[in-house]
LOKOLTOR-769499 format. One record per residue: x, y, z of N, C-alpha, C in turn; residue in three letters. Coordinates in pm, whole numbers, plus 50000, padded with zeros to 5 digits. Example, Ala and Ser with C-alpha at 12.3 -4.5 7.8 and 13.67 -1.06 7.14 Angstrom:
513194943150780512304955050780513204967050780Ala
512854977550708513674989450714512905000350787Ser
//
This chain:
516034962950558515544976550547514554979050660Unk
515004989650750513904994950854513165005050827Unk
512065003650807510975019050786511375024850911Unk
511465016151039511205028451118512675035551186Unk
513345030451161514305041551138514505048351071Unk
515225063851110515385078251068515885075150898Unk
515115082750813515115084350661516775093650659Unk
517885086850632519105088550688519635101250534Unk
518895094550421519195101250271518285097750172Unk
518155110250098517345110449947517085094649891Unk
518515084649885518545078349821517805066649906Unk
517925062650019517135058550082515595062750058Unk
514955075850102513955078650069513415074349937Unk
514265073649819513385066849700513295053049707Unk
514035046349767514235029249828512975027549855Unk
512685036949984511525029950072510025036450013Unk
510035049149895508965048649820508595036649714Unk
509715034349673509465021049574508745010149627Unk
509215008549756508744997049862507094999449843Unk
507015014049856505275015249871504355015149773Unk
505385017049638505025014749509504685002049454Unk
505374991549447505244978149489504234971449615Unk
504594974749731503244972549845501594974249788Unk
501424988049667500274990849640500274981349506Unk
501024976349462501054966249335500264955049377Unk
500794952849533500804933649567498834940549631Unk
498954954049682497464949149744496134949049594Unk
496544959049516495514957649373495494944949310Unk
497234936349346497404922449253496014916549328Unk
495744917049467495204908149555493784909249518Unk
493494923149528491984927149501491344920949368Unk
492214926349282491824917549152491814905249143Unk
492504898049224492584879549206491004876649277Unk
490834886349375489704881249481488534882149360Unk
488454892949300487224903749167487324889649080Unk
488164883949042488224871248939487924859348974Unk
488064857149124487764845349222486424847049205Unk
485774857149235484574856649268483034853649143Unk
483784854949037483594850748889483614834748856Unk
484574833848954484804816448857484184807649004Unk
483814810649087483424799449184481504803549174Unk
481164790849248480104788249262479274788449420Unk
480104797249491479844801849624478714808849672Unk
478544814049784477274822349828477494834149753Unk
476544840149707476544855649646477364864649755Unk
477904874049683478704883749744478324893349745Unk
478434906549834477074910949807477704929249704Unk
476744937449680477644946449556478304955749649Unk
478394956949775479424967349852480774958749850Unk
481244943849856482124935849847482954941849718Unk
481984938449620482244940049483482904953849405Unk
482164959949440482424980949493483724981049582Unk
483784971249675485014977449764486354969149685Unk
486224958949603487154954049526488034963649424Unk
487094968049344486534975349197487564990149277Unk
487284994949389487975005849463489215004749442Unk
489594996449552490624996649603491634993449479Unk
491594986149403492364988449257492484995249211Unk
491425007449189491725019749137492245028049247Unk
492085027749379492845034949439494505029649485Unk
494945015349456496125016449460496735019849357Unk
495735018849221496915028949121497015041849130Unk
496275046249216496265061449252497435062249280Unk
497635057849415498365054649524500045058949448Unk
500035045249356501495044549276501405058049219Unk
500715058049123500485069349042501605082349134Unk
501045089349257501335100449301503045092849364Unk
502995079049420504395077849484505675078149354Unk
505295072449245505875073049109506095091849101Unk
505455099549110505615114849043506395119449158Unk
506405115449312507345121849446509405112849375Unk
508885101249352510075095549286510995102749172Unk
510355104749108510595117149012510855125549019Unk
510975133449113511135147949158512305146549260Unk
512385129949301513995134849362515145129149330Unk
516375135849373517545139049289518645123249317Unk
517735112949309518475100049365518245089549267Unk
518925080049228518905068949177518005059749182Unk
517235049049159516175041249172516885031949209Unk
516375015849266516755007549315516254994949179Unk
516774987449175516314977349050515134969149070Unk
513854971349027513184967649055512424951949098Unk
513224942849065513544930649126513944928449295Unk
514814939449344515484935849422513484942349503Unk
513384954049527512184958149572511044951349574Unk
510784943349508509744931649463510094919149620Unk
511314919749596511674904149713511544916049869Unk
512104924649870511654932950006510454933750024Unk
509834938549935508224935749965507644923650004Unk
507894911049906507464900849978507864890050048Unk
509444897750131509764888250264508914898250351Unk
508844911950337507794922150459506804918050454Unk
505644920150388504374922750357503844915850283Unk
504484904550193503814898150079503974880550158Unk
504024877750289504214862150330503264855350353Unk
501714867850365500814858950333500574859150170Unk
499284846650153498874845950028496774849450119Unk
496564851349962494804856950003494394845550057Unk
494584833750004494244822250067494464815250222Unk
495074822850278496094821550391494614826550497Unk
493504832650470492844840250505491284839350528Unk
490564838250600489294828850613488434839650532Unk
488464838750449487664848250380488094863750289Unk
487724867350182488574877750100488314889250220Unk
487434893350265487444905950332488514905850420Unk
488804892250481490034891850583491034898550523Unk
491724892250426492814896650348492444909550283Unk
491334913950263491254931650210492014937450348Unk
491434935450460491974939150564493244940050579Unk
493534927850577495344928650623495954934250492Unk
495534936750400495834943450256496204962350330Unk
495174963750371494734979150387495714979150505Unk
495424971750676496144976650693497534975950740Unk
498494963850640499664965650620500314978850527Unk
499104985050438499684993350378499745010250482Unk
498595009450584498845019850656499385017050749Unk
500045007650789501495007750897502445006450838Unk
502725007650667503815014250607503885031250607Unk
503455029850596503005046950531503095056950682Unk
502695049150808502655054150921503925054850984Unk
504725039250913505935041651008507315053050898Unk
506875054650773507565061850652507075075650691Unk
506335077550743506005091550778506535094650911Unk
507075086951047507645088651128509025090251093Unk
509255080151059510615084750974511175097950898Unk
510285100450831510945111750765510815122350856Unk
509695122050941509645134351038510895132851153Unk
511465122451206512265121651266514165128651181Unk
513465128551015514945129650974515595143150928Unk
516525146950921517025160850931517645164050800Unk
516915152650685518015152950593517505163150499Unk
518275167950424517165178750314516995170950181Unk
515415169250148515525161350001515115170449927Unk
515515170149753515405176549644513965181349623Unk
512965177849703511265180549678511115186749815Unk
509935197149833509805199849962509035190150041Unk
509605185350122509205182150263507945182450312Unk
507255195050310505935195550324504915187450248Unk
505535189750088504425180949962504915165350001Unk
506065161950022506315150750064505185145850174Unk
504975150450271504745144250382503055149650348Unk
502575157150268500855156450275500545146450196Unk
501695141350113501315133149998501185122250064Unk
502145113350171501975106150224501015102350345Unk
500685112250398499705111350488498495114650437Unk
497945115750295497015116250274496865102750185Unk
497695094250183497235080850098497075073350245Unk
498165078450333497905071550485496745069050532Unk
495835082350524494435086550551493545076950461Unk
493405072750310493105068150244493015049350240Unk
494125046950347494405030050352493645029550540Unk
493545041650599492615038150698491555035050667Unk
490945047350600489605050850517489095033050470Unk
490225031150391489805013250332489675000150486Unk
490765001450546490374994350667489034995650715Unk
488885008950762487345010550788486205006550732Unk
486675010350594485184998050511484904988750498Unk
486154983750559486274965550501486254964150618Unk
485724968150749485654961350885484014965850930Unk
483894974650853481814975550859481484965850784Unk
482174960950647481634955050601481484939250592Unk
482794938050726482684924950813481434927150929Unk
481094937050942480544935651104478944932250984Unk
478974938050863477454936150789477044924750800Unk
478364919150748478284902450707477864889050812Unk
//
């Protein structure tokens, strides 16, 4: 599956939302493992913007699903089985593990922004494509570029809050 090729049909288009539906699964799975890590070890204190930016980003990837789940819904295509979307996700985006990562903020990072070079190259795509889908186009594409905006937004915090550290 290529994001960055042209969004060819509807049914495709719900393919590669699921992808982002799942993508925001694996980055909240992550955040929360880090929020529970940080409970059970006996490490240097962490400090409460770490903790705050954990506590976030979980609630904002269920946002995330939340609105890509209601664009899914509204169009006139079949779903993909959700197993098969699970293994696309993590031969793409899921090959690291948090541990893979010198530190949780690292992996918040590559969390955030693997999810906005999805969303960046899904939004080229559809703008490149001529196809007509069952939802308008316009709500499509603010919806996506405003969670786009939202996984920068998180990069950005989690790279001040490396430069704090």
């Amino acid at each position: 599956m290529n994001v960055k090729a042209r969004v060819a049909s509807e049914h495709q288009l719900v393919r590669l939302l699921q992808v982002g539906v799942v993508l925001e699964e694996v980055v909240e799975a992550r955040a929360e493992q880090h929020y529970r890590n940080l409970s059970d070890t006996e490490h240097q204190p962490v400090s409460e913007e770490v903790t705050n930016l954990l506590t976030e980003t979980t609630k904002e990837s269920a946002d995330h699903r939340r609105r890509l789940e209601e664009l899914i819904d509204e169009l006139d295509a079949e779903t993909i089985a959700f197993e098969q979307i699970q293994t696309l996700v993590a031969e793409q985006y899921g090959a690291t593990k948090p541990d893979d990562f010198d530190g949780l903020l690292y992996d918040q990072l590559h969390s955030e922004e693997s999810a906005y070079k999805f969303y960046d190259d899904l939004i080229e795509s559809i703008e490149q494509s001529d196809v007509a889908f069952s939802l308008p186009r316009k709500r499509l594409l603010e919806t996506l570029k405003t969670i786009r905006e939202e996984e920068a937004e998180g990069a950005e915090r989690v790279t001040n809050l490396m430069d704090q550290q």
